[in-house]
ZAMARGU-4260 file (C-alpha; in steps of 0.2 Angstrom, whole numbers, plus 5000, padded with zeros to 4 digits):
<rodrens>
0) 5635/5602/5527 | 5643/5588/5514 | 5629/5574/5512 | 5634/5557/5509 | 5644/5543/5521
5) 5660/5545/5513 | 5671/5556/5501 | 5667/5548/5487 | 5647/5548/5488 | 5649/5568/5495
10) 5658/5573/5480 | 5647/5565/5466 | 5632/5572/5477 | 5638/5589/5475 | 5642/5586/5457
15) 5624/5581/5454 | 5615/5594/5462 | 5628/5608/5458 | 5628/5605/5437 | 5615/5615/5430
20) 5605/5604/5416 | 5606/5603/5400 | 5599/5600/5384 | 5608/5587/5371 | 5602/5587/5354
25) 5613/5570/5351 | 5597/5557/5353 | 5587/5567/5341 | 5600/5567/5327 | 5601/5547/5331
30) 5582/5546/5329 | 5583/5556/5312 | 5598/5545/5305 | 5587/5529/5309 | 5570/5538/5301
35) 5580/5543/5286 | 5588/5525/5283 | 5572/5514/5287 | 5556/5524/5287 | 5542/5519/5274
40) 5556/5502/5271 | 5552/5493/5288 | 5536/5491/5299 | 5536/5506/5312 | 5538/5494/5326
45) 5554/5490/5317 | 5558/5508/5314 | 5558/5511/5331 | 5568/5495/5335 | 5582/5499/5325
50) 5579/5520/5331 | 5582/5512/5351 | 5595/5501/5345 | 5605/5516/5334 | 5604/5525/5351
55) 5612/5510/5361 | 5626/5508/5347 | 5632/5525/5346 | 5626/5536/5360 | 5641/5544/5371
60) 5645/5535/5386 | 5654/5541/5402 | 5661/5534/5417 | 5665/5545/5431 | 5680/5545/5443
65) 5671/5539/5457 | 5656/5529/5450 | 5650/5513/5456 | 5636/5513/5444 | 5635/5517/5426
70) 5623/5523/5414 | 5615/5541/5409 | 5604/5546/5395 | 5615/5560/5389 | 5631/5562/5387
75) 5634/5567/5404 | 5625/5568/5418 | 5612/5582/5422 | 5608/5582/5404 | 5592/5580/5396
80) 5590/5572/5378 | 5579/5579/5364 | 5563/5567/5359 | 5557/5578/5343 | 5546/5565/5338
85) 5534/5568/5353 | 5538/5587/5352 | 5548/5601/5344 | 5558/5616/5352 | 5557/5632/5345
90) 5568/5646/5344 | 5558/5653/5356 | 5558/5639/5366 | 5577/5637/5368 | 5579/5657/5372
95) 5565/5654/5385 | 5575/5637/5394 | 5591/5644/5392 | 5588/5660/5401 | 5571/5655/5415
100) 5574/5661/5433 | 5569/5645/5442 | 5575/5629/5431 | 5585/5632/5415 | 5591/5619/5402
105) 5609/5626/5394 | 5612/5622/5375 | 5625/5630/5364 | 5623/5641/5348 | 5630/5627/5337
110) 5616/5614/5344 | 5603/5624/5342 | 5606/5633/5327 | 5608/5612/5321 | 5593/5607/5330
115) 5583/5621/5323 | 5591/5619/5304 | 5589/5599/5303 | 5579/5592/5318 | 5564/5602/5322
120) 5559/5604/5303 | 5562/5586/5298 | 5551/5580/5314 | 5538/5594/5313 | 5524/5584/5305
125) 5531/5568/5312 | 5530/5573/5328 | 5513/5566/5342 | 5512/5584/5346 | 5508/5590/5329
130) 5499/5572/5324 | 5484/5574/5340 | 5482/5592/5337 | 5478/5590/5319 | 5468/5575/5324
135) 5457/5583/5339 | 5441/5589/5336 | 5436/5609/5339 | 5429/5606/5352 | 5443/5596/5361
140) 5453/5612/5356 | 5440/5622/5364 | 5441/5614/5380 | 5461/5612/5381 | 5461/5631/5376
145) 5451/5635/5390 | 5460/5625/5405 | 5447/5613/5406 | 5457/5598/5403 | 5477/5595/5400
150) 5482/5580/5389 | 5500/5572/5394 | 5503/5562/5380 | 5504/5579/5369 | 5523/5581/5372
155) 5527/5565/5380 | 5522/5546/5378 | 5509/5534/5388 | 5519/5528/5404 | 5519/5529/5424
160) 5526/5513/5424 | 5536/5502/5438 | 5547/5486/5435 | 5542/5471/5444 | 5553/5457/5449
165) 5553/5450/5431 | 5571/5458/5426 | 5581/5451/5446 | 5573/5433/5437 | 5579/5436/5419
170) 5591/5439/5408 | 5589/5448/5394 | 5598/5433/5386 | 5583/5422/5392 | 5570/5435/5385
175) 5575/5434/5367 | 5575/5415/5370 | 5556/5419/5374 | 5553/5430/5360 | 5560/5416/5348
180) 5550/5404/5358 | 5532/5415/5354 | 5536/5417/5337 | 5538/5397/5335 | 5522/5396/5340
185) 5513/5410/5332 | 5500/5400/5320 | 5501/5411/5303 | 5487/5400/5297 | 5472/5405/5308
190) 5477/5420/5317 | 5474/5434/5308 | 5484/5444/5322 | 5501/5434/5318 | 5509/5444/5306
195) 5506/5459/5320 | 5513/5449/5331 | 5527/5442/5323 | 5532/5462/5319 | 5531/5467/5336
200) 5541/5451/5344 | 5555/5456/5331 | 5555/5473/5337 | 5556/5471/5354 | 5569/5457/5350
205) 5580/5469/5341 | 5578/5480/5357 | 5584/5467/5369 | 5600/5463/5359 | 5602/5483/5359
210) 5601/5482/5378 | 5616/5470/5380 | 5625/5480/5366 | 5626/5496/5375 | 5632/5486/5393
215) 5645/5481/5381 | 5650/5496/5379 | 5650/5502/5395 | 5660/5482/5400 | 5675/5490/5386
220) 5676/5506/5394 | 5677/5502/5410 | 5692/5488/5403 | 5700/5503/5395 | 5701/5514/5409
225) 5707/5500/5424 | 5722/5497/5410 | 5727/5514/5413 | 5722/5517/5430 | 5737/5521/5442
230) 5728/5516/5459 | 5726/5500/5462 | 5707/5501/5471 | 5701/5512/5458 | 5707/5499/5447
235) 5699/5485/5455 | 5683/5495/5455 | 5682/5497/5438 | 5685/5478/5434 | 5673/5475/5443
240) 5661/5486/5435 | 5668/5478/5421 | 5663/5462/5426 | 5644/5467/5433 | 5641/5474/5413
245) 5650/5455/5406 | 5632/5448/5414 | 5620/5460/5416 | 5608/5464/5409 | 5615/5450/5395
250) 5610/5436/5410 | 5600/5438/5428 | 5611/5446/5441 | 5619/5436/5453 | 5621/5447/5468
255) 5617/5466/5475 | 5630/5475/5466 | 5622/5465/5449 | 5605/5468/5455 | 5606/5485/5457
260) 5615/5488/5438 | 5603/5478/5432 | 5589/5488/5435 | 5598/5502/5431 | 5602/5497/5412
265) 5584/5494/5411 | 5579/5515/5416 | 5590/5519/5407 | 5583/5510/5393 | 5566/5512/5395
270) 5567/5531/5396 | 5579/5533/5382 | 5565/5524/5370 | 5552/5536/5373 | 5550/5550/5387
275) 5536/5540/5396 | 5527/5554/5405 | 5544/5557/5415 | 5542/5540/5426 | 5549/5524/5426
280) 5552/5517/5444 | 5560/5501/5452 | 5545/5497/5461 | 5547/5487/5478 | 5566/5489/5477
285) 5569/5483/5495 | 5558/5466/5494 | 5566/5466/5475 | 5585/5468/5482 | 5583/5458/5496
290) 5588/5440/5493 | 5603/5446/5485 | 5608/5458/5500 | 5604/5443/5514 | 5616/5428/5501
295) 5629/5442/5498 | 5630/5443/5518 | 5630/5426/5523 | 5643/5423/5510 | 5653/5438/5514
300) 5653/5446/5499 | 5648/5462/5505 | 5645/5472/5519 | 5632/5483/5523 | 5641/5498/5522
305) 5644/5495/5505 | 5629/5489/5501 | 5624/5507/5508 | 5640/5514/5496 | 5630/5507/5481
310) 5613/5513/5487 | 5619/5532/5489 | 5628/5530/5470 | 5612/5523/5465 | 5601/5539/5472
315) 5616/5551/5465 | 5611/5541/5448 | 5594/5546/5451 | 5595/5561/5452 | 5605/5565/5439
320) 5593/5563/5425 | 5584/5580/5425 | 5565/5576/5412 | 5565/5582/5397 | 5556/5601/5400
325) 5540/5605/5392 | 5534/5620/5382 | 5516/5627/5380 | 5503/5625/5392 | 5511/5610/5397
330) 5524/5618/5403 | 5513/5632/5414 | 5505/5616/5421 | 5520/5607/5423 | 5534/5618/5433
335) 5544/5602/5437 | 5559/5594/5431 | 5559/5579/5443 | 5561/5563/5433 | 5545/5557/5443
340) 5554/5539/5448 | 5545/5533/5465 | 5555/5522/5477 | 5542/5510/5488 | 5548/5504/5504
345) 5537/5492/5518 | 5521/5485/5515 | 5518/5467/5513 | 5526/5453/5502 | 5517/5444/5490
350) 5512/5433/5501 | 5503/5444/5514 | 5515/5444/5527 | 5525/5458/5535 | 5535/5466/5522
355) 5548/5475/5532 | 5566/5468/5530 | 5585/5477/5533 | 5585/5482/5515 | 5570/5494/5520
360) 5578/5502/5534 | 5595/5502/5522 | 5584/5514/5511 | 5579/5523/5524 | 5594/5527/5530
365) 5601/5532/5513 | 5586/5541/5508 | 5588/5553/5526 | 5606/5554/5522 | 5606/5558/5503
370) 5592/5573/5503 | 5587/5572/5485 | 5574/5576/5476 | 5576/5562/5466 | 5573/5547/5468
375) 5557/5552/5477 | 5557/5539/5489 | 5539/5533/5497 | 5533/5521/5512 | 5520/5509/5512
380) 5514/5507/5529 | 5503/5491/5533 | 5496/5485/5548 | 5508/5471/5549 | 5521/5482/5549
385) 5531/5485/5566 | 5528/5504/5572 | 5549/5504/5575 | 5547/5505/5554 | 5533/5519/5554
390) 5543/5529/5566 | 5560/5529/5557 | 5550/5535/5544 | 5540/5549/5554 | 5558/5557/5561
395) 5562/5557/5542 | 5548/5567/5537 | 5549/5579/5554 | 5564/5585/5548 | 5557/5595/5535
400) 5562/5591/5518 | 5547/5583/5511 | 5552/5565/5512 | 5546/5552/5512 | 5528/5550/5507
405) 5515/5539/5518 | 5506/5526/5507 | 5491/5515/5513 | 5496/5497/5509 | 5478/5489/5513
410) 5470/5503/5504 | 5482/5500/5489 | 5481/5482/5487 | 5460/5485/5489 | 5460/5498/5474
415) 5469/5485/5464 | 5458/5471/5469 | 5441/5483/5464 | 5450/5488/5446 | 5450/5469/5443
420) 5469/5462/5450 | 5472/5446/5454 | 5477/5446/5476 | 5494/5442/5470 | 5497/5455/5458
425) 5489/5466/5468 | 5500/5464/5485 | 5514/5465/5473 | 5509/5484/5467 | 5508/5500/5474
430) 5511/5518/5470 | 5523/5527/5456 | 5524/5544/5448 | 5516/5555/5465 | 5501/5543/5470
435) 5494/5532/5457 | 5493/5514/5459 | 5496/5499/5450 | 5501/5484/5446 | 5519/5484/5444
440) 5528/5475/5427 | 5512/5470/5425 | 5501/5487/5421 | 5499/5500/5408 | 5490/5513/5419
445) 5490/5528/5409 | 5488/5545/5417 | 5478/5553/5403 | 5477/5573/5408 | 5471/5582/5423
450) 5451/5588/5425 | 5449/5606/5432 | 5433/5601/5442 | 5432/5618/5450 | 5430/5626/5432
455) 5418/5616/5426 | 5406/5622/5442 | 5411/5638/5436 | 5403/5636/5418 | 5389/5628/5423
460) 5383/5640/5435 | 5385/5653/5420 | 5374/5642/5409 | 5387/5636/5397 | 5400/5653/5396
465) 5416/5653/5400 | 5422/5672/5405 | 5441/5669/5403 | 5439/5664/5385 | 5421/5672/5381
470) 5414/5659/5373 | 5401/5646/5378 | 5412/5631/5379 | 5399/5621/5390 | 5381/5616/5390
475) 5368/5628/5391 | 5356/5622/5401 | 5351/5635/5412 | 5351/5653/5418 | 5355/5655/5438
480) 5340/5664/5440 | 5328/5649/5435 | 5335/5637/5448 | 5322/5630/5459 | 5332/5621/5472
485) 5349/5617/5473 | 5348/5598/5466 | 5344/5604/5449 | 5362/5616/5449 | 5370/5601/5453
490) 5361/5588/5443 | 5366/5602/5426 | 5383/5600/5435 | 5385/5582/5434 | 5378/5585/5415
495) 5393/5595/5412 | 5404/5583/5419 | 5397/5571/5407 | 5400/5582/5393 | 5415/5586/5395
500) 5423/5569/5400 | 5415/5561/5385 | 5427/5576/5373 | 5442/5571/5384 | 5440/5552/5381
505) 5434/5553/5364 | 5452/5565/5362 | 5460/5551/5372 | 5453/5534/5361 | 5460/5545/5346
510) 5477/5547/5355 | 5479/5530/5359 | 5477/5524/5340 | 5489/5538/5336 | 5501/5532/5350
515) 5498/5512/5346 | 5502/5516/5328 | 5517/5528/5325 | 5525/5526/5343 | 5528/5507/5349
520) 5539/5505/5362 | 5546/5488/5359 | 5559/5488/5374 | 5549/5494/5388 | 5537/5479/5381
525) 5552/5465/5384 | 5550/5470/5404 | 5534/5473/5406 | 5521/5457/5408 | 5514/5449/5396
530) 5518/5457/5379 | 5530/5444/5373 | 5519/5432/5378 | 5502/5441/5369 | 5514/5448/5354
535) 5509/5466/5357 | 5516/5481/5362 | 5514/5488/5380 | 5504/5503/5367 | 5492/5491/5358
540) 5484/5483/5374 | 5501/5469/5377 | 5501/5472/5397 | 5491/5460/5407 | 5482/5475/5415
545) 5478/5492/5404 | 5470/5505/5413 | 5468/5523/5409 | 5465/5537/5424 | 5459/5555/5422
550) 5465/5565/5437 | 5452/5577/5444 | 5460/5594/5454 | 5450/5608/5465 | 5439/5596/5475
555) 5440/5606/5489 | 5437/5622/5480 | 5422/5611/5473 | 5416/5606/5489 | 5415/5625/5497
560) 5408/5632/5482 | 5394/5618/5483 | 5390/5623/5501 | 5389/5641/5501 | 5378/5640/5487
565) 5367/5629/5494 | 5368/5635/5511 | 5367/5655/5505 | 5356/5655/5491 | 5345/5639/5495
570) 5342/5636/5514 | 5346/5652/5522 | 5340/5666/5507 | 5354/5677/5512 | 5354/5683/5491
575) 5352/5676/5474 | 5361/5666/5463 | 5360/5681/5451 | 5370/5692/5464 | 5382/5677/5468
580) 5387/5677/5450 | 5386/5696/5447 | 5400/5695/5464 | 5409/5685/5456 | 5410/5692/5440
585) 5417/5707/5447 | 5430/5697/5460 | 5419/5702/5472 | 5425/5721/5471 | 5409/5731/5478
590) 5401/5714/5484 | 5410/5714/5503 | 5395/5708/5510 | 5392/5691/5500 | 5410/5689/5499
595) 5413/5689/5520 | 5396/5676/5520 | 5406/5665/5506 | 5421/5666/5513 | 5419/5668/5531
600) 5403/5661/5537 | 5399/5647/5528 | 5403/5628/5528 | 5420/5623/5524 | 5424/5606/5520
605) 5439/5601/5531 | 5434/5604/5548 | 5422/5588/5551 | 5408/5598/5546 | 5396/5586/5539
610) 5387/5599/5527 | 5402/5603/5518 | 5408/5587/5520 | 5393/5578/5511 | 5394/5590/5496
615) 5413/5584/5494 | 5408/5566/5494 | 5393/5571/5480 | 5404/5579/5470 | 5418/5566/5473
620) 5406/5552/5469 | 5397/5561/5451 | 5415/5564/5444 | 5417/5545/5450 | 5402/5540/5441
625) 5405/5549/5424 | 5422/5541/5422 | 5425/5523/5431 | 5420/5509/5418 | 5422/5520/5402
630) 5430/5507/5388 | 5448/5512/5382 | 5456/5506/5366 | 5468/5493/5374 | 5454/5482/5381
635) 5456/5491/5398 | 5444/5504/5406 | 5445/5520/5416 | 5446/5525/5433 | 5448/5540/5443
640) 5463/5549/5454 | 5464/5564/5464 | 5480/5574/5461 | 5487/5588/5452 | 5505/5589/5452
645) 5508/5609/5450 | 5493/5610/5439 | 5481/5617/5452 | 5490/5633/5451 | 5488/5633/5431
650) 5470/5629/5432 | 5467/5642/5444 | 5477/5654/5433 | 5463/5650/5421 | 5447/5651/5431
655) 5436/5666/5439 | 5430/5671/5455 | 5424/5657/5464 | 5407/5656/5474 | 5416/5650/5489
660) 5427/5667/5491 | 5440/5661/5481 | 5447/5676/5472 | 5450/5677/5453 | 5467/5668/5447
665) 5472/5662/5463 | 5475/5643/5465 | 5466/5627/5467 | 5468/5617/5481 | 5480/5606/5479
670) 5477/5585/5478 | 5458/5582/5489 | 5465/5596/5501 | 5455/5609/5510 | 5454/5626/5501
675) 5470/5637/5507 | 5465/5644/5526 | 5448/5633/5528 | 5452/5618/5539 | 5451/5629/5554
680) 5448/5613/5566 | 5465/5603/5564 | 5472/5590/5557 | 5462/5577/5564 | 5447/5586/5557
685) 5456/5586/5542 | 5458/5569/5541 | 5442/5564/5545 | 5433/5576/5530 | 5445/5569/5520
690) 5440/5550/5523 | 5422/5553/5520 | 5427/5552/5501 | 5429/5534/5497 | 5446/5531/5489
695) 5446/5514/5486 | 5436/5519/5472 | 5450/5530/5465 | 5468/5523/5459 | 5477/5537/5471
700) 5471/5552/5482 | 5484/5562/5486 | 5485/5574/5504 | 5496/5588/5507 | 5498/5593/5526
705) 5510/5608/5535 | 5518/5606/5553 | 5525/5618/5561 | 5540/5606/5568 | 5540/5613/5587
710) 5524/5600/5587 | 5530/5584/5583 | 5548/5587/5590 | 5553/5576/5605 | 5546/5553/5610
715) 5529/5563/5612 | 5525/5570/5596 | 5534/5556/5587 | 5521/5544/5594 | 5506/5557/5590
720) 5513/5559/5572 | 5514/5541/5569 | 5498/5538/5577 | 5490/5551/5566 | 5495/5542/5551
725) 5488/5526/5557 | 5472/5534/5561 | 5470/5539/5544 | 5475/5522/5538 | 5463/5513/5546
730) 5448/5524/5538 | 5456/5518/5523 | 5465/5533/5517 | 5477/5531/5505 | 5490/5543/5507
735) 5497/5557/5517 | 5513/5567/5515 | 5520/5582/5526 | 5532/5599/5523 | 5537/5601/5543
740) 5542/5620/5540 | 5535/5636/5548 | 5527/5649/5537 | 5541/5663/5544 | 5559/5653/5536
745) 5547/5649/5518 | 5544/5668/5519 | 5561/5673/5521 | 5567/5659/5508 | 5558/5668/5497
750) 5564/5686/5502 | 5584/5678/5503 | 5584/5664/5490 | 5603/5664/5491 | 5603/5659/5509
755) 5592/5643/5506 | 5597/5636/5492 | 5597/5620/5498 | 5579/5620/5506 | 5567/5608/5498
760) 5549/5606/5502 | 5534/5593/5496 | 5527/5600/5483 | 5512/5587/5477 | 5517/5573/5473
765) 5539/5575/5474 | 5550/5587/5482 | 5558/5601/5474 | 5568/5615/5480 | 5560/5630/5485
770) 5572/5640/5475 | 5567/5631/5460 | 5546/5633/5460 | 5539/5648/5454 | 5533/5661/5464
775) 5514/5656/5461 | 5519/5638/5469 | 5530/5646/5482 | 5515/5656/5488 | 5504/5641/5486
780) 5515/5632/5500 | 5514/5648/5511 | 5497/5647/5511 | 5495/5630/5516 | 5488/5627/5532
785) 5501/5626/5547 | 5494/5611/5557 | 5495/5608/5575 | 5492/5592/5584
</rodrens>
């Protein structure tokens, strides 16, 4: 079945997802010329300044056939640049890209051999990969080593950011007038911050000016070929595209077509400058594109099928920028090459009211229609928003494809409010990446690594001794046959918790010196709030808001593991914590007995049950506890999120036998989830365990649920679908998302890749195609609970 409203959208759809990506070794030669010109002679804001702007200048540009929107970060689209001075390839690596099963990056023997010859040696020491791990303490290696923490900004840079409304407003014309403006102003007599300053307003001046060089570019291009073009409405198209790059981004845009270019110069830009944790988003597009869409149709200067038209170039766009792949243990916890951008539709406005308009069922529309992975497009559902809006979106997400995602807008703008927002700021916000929430074009909220809570319940109960790396890598506080009672294991719980979140945040205060230092990013700090106006970069603290998060994984598994301890070996005597752990030790091979009482007949949190329940919301509210507050270096604090991406299965890859019947290896639960096969009572018991943890205190929760789709099919199950989400909402969850598929057609995707090769399911946070996940992630959606309401 072709996708798309017209010819012209079905062929650049099948283009996009048809190419096979690629790796283009053309920004990382740009970035070495610039090093080799300017390094040690300029201030490293400047370096990397005139390194964004020597990209702008002389990076390959491209216009398709049939393209409404310009603007890639490589050469073509589906290719992925090079960013050498966050991480090297080796040899190794390219062999293993080149030639993976699932998701391979193609490169030629000439670019690597020169990638490999003049790149990798000369950014080798240069590189943040190389500069943290020399940095990092032994015991920070110890813990990485082990799979008790990932670090993100190890192979790519400090990001997870959104646009706000800023760039619709401004030029970039009028953005260097308010750089020129700060810099009149700086007093070089009393502030002993001003030369700083000065530095990083030229920076990101240079980077603005870079901006408009490259929609130059693109403006003589598109000249070039309507002079040669033979039919007259390709022609037209292309002066026109012409014209849109003549003002933006140079000055605001003046209607949708504009609007839409606008932002998307800005991606481009801002992921072009640094690979920011594979994210940049556009925020609340519909409320953003609005005004421009409701002018543009009273003036009759579009209609909205082609105001459609530009939406489905816009998602083709999208998803044609594969992220950059990873390599080490980052790529195991990372099997994902989504480029992470996170569409929010719905909500309120920014003043309170119902924020629902035509532009959001546009996007709706286009998002059902289009069936990409990319852009991974979300709702935010208040309770001013009409149900007609919630149920467009339910008969989305029944069909099965994983889209969209169900965001909490009163939960959202609450978490905001408790991490210190104003109300404005805070109903302008919501979620990017695959939940987290912030501020947008206001925020640096910084996702600094996940947190394998189920391992670190695993160490403790072995008094300190990690068995998959043999070495005592916790606390020693305790063997499990001196427990008294079942508050002391958790209290020497919550001490390893401390412990080992004090070596990740004294890891992460190093990294953000490093990052603040050597790796400004002086362009994304032109969009985002208030950097021009404080004179830093959005690294050194500029952003009004600056918040770090460490993600915690396996609560589920945490929660179970709490209760048939306490319930086994505690209340009911049914054998010792030194049998527990000899059971787990050997996989419970030998031990049927304990493990059909684990695994079988005790509580399970998931099902209502208060007493699993209640052991959740402990743990939950310790892990709380030892993180939110915690001081980062950019005058923000910490807080806490609930999500693990794909790493749940790479932190299960790494930890033993779990006191729940959780066998050796296997994964996580995935997000706050039950554990795989133990929510027994429904979804509605689901939701309700779920809720007892307090997410308002966390910066994004996020929920995986399995239908099978015979149960929401038809005005009945629509209505109980929507009202299930509502339900949730109003015990202030904050998110929920679906795969509507039966285990049976997963199982035979798996058996007969070629005959589903264009299935996708929801992953964690985004949407993949099942043919593209590894076989540990495949089987991890398999084992999901299949839900019935």
């Amino acid at each position: 079945m072709k996708r798309g409203m017209n010819k012209r959208i079905q062929k650049l759809r099948e283009k996009s997802v048809s190419k096979e990506p690629e790796l283009s070794i053309e920004r990382g030669l740009l970035i070495k010329e610039t090093y080799e010109k300017y390094e040690g002679k300029v201030e490293t804001p400047i370096l990397r300044a005139l390194a964004f702007k020597n990209i702008m200048e002389k990076k390959e540009i491209h216009i398709d056939d049939l393209e409404l929107i310009v603007g890639e970060k490589g050469e073509r689209p589906q290719v992925a640049p090079v960013y050498p001075e966050l991480t090297c390839y080796t040899e190794e690596d390219f062999d293993v890209l080149h030639n993976r099963e699932e998701v391979s990056f193609k490169s030629s023997d000439v670019d690597r051999k020169k990638y490999l010859k003049e790149i990798a040696p000369f950014f080798e020491k240069r590189s943040m990969r190389s500069k943290i791990f020399e940095e990092m303490s032994d015991e920070w290696k110890k813990c990485y080593e082990a799979g008790i923490f990932t670090e993100f900004m190890e192979q790519r840079g400090p990001g997870h950011t959104v646009a706000g409304d800023k760039i619709y407003k401004k030029g970039f014309n009028q953005i260097i007038r308010d750089i020129d403006n700060k810099m009149l102003d700086l007093d070089m007599l009393n502030d002993d911050e001003a030369y700083e300053k000065k530095v990083q307003l030229e920076a990101m001046k240079i980077t603005a000016e870079a901006i408009i060089a490259l929609s130059k570019r693109y403006k003589k291009l598109a000249e070039k070929k309507a002079e040669k073009e033979k039919d007259e409405k390709r022609k037209k198209e292309l002066e026109t595209i012409a014209e849109n790059c003549r003002v933006v981004p140079e000055r605001a845009p003046t209607n949708f077509y504009q609007a839409i270019q606008m932002y998307w110069f800005v991606h481009i830009g801002v992921t072009l400058e640094l690979n920011i944790w594979d994210s940049f988003s556009p925020g609340r597009l519909d409320q953003h594109l609005y005004p421009f869409y409701k002018e543009d149709l009273e003036y009759k200067n579009i209609t909205r099928e082609k105001a459609k038209e530009l939406f489905e170039n816009l998602w083709i766009k999208f998803n044609n920028q594969p992220a950059p792949p990873k390599v080490g243990v980052t790529m195991k916890e990372s099997s994902t090459y989504t480029d992470f951008a996170n569409i929010n539709t719905g909500g309120i406005d920014k003043y309170g009211n119902n924020g629902v308009n035509d532009v959001s069922y546009l996007i709706l529309e286009v998002m059902d229609e289009m069936k990409l992975v990319q852009p991974n497009s979300n709702v935010q559902i208040s309770k001013k928003n009409p149900d007609k809006f919630l149920k467009e979106a339910c008969k989305i997400s029944r069909k099965g494809w994983g889209q969209p995602a169900f965001y909490n807008t009163e939960a959202i703008v609450q978490e905001l409010l408790n991490a210190g927002k104003s109300l404005d700021d805070a109903r302008q916000g919501g979620a990017s990446g695959c939940v987290e929430t912030g501020a947008f074009g206001k925020e640096a909220y910084i996702l600094t690594g996940y947190f394998n809570l189920s391992k670190i319940l695993e160490i403790t109960i072995n008094n300190g001794y990690d068995f998959n790396t043999n070495t005592y890598t916790g606390l020693q506080l305790k063997s499990s046959f001196e427990y008294r009672d079942f508050d002391e294991l958790f209290e020497n719980f919550r001490k390893n918790l401390r412990h080992f979140v004090d070596i990740k945040v004294r890891g992460n205060n190093i990294i953000e010196k490093l990052y603040s230092k050597h790796m400004p990013v002086p362009f994304m700090s032109t969009v985002i709030d208030d950097c021009v106006e404080n004179g830093k970069d959005y690294n050194s603290g500029g952003a009004r808001y600056n918040t770090n998060y460490i993600q915690g994984v396996g609560i589920g598994n945490v929660a179970d593991s709490l209760a048939a301890i306490k319930y086994n070996v505690f209340d009911k005597n049914n054998f010792s914590m030194e049998k527990l752990l000899e059971a787990t030790a050997e996989n419970f091979e030998g031990y049927e007995e304990i493990y059909n009482l684990v695994k079988n007949r005790s509580p399970k949190y998931g099902n209502d049950n208060n007493y699993a329940d209640k052991l959740m919301v402990k743990a939950f509210e310790a892990f709380y506890e030892e993180v939110t507050g915690r001081k980062n270096m950019k005058g923000g604090s910490y807080r806490i999120n609930m999500l693990p991406t794909t790493c749940h299965i790479y932190f299960g890859s790494v930890t033993g036998a779990t006191a729940n019947g959780r066998l050796k290896g296997k994964p996580l639960p995935d997000g706050i989830s039950p554990s795989k096969g133990a929510d027994k009572k429904g979804p509605t018991a689901v939701l309700k365990s779920v809720a007892k943890m307090d997410h308002l205190k966390t910066g994004g929760t996020l929920l995986n649920q399995k239908f099978n789709k015979a149960t929401i099919e038809g005005e009945d199950g629509l209505n109980k679908f929507a009202g299930l989400i509502r339900a949730f909402f109003k015990m202030d969850g904050h998110h929920v998302q679906f795969n509507v598929i039966d285990k049976e057609t997963l199982l035979d995707a798996q058996k007969n890749p070629g005959e589903y090769e264009n299935l996708v399911v929801r992953v964690a946070g985004y949407s993949d195609y099942f043919n593209n996940l590894s076989k540990n992630l495949q089987d991890e959606i398999i084992a999901r609970t299949e839900q019935d309401i």
